[in-house]
N, C-alpha and C positions, 0 to 999 in steps of 0.2 A: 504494500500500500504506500507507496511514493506518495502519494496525493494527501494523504493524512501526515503522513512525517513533514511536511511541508507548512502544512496549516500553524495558524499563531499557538497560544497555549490558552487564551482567553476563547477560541472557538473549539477547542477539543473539550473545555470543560463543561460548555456551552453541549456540546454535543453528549456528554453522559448525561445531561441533565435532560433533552430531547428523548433521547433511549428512555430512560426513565417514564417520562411522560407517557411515551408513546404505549410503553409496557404496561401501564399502569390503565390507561383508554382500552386496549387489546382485552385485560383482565375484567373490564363492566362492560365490556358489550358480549363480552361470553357469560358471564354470570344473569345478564340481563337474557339472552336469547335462554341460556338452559331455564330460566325461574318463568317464561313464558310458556318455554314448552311443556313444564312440570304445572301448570297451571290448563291447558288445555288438556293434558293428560289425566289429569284429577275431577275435571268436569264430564267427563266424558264417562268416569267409572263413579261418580258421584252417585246415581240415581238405579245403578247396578243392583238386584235384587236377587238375594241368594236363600232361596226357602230352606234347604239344610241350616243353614244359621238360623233364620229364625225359630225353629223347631227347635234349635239346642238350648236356645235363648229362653223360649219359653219352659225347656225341661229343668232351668233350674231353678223358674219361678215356682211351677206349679211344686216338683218335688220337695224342695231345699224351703219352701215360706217364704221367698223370697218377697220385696213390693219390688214392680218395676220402677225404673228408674224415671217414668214420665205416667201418669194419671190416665194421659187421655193415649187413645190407640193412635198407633202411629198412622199418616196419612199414605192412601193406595194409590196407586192411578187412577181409579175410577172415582177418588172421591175428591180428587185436587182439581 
């Protein structure tokens, strides 16, 4: 790199501080893209209905005395 051994010492320091920057921009736009995709990913299995779970769920209210942990029945498709 002839080009950089040439440069003054006030533009190479200038220049870690660029890398720096630049590495640091690089680091939130990836953090930013993965916390979007992990956000469409999450919406998507949100609404996901698993009747084995709730069968288990209710076997340890009925069995165990348990109270559920909400009063009122949970909302269906048919009833939203």
């Amino acid at each position: 790199m002839p080009f950089y051994s040439t440069l003054p010492l006030k533009y190479k320091i200038l220049s870690i501080a660029l890398i720096g920057a630049l590495g640091f921009v690089s680091y939130l736009a990836f953090n930013y893209n993965s916390t979007q995709n992990n956000t469409v990913r999450l919406g998507k299995i949100q609404n996901i209905n698993f009747p084995i779970l709730d069968k288990t769920g209710l076997f340890g209210f009925y069995c165990l005395k348990l109270e559920p942990p909400c009063k009122q029945p949970y909302p269906t498709a048919k009833s939203v």
